[in-house]
C-alpha positions as CSV (number, residue, x, y, z in Angstrom):
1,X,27.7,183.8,18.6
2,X,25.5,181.6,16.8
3,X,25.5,181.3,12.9
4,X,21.2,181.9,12.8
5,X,19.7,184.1,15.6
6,X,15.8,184.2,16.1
7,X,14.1,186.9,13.6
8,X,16.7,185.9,11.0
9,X,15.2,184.6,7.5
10,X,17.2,182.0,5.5
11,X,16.2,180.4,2.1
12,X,15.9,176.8,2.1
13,X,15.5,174.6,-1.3
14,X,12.8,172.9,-1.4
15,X,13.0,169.8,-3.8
16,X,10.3,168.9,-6.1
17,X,8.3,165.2,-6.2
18,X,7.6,163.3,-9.1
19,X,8.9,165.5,-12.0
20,X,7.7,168.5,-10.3
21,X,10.7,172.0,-10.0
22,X,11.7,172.4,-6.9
23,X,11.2,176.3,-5.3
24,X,13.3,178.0,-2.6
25,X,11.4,179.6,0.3
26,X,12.3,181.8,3.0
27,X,11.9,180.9,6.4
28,X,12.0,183.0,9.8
29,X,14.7,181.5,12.4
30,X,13.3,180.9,15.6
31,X,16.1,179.2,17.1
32,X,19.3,176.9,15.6
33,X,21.0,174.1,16.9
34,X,25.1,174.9,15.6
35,X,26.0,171.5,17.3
36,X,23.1,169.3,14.8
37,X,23.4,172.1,12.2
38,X,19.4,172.3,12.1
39,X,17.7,176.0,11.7
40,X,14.0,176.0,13.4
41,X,11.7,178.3,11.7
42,X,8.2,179.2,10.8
43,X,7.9,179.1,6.4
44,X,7.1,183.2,5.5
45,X,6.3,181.9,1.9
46,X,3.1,180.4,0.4
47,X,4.2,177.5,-1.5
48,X,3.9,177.3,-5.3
49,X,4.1,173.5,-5.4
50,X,1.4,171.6,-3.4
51,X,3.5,169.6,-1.4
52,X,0.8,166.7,-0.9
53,X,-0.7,169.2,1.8
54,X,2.1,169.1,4.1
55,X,3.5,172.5,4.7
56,X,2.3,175.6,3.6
57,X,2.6,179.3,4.7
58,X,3.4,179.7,8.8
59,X,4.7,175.8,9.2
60,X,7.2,174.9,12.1
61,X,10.0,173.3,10.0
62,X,13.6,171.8,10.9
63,X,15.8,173.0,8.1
64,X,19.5,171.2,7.7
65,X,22.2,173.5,7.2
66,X,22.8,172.0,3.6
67,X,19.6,173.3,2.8
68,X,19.8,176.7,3.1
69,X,20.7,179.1,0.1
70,X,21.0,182.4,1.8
71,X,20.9,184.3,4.9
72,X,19.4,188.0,5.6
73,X,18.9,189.8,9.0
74,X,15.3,191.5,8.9
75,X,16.6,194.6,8.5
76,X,18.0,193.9,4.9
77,X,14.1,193.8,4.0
78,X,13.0,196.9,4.8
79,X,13.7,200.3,2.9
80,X,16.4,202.3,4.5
């Protein structure tokens, strides 16, 4: 069984540029590669940091394993 699964959410650290905190963000797994330990995801956050324009909410990233902070399945978001 693989360690992400699609509709999974992890929270990746996002570093800062130039002096400039950097923020973590969660991101919705749509598939992961175990073998290159790489999540692919869509970010579910707006950024607070501007990132010169380059991501921003609903981007297809490729998150490294060493990246990512945390792990929830969807249901740990909603109200039971």
């Amino acid at each position: 069984m693989p360690k992400y699964e699609p509709g999974d959410y992890v929270k990746v650290e996002f570093e800062g540029e130039e002096g400039i905190p950097g923020e973590w963000m969660w991101v919705r797994v749509d598939h992961a590669d175990d073998s290159q330990r790489l999540v692919f995801g869509v970010l579910d956050n707006e950024p607070l940091n501007d990132y010169d324009g380059k991501i921003g909410l609903g981007s297809e990233l490729a998150i490294s394993y060493t990246k990512i902070r945390d792990h929830k399945k969807p249901t740990e978001f909603t109200k039971h």
